[in-house]
N, C-alpha and C positions, 0 to 999 in steps of 0.2 A: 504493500500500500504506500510506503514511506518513496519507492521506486520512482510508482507511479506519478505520484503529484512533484516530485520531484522533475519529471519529464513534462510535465505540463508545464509545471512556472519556467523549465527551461525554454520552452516552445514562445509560449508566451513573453519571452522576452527575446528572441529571437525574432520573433515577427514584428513587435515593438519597435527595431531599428528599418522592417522595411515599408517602403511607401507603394501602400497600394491604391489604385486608382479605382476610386469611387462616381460613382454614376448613379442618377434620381431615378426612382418605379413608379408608378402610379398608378395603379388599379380601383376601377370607379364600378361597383354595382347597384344597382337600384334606378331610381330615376331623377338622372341629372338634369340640371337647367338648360334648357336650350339656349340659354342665351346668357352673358355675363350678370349677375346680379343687378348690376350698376353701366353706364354707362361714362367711360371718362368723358369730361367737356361739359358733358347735360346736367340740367338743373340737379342739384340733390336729393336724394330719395328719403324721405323719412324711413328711420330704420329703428328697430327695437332689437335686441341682440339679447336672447337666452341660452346660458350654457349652464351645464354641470359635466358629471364625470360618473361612468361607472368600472372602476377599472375590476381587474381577476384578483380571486381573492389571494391569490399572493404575492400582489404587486408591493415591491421596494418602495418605500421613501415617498408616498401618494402626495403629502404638503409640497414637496420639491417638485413633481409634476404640475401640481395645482396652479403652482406660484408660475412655472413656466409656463403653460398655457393660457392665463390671462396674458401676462405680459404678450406673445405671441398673437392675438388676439388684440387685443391693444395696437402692436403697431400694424396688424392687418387695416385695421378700423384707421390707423393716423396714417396710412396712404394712401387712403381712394380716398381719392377727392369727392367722388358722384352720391356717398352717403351722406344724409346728415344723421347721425347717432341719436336719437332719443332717449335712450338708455342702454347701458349694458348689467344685465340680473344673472347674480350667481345662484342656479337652484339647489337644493338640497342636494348631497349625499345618497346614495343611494338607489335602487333597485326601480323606485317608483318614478314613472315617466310622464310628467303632468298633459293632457290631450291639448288637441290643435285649440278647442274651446276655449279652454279655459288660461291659455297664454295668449289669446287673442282679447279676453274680457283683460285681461290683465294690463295689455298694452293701448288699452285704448287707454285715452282721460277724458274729461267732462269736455274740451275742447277740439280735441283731434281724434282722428284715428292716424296710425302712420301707415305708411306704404307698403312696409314689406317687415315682416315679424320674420327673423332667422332664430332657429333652435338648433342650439351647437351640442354635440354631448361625446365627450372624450374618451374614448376606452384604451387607445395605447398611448405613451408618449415615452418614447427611453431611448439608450442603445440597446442593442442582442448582438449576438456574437454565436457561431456554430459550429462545429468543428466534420470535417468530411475524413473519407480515407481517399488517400494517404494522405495523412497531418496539412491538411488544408484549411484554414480557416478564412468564413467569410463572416464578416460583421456590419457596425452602423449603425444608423438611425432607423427609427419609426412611429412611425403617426397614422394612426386608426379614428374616426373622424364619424359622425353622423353627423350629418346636415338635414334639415327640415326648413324650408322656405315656404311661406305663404302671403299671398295679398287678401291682406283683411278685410282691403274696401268690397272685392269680388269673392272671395273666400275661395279664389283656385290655388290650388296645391301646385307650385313652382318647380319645387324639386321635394325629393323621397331619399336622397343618396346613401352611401359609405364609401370613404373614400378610405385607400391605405396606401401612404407615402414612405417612401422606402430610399436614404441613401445609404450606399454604402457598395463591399465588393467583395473580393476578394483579398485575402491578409489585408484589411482594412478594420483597423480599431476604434471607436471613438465615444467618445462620455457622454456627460449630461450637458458642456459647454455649450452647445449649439440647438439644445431644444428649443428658446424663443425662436429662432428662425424658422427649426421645421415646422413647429406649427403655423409662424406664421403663411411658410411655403405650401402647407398643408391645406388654407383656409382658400389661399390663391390659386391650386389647382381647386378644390372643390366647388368655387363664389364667384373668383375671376380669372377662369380659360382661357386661354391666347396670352392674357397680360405677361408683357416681359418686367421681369426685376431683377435687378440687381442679385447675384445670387454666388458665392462660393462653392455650391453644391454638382458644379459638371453637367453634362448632357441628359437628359432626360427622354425618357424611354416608355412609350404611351403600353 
């Protein structure tokens, strides 16, 4: 046993010094937006923004995810221009998923209704790391994603999605440092398609 792990941390620190080339995944099921949430340029969209989180139950360090997905979220929301934010609501913890209804009575107020109510709900946000034969490891980032978009004034359903973003490679290792951006890159594949940004993360692969 003492062998073993002994052979792993050596591995693992062997791969440590090489640099593997990482490339973006993105896999979308359900029903995506036909069209960007927003559009750059045009007037701003009243927007209401509900998230929560329901990760597995043996998910590491949940507050550290937590904390990173707003933030990510946050600067999704401080670069379109085409929304105007109404609010952003953290919902409870847990298992129970409030209906399109009753987040829709929520976002109105006695004066408005807004444009587009999104329901964000996080199940992955970390690195993983995997190991093949022969002593191959690929790792990275990932971000697992439900999106729920509705117009309240017409009550049609926009989108339905999951979105799961994926960098990383082959002998490719990487932390927690970079989860505000995946999610935020996360929010931009699933919200806004096509949009180019600024981005560290290499080629992307539909």
């Amino acid at each position: 046993m003492a062998i073993r792990h002994y052979l792993a941390a050596a591995v693992l620190a062997a791969i440590s010094v090489l640099s593997g080339c990482a490339s973006t995944r993105i896999d979308t099921a359900g029903s995506p937006l036909k069209a960007p949430l927003c559009q750059e340029g045009s007037e701003p969209l009243t927007t209401v923004i509900y998230w929560g989180t329901q990760w597995r139950p043996d998910q590491k360090e949940p507050a550290l995810r937590e904390a990173a997905a707003l933030r990510g979220i946050n600067d999704f929301l401080s670069h379109t221009n085409c929304l105007s934010v109404a609010g952003v609501h953290r919902l409870p913890a847990g298992s129970f998923i409030p209906s399109d209804e009753d987040l829709l009575r929520s976002a109105a107020s006695p004066s408005a209704v807004p444009e587009r109510v999104v329901h964000i709900v996080v199940r992955e946000l970390g690195p993983h790391v995997s190991f093949g034969i022969p002593v191959i490891v690929e790792g990275g980032t990932e971000v697992v994603i439900d999106v729920h978009v509705r117009n309240p004034r017409t009550a049609a359903v926009l989108a339905n999605t999951r979105t799961h973003w994926r960098n990383g490679g082959s002998f490719v290792i990487k932390g927690v440092r970079t989860l505000d951006q995946d999610m935020r890159a996360a929010l931009d594949a699933a919200l806004m398609p096509g949009r180019t940004i600024i981005s560290s993360f290499g080629p992307t692969a539909p």
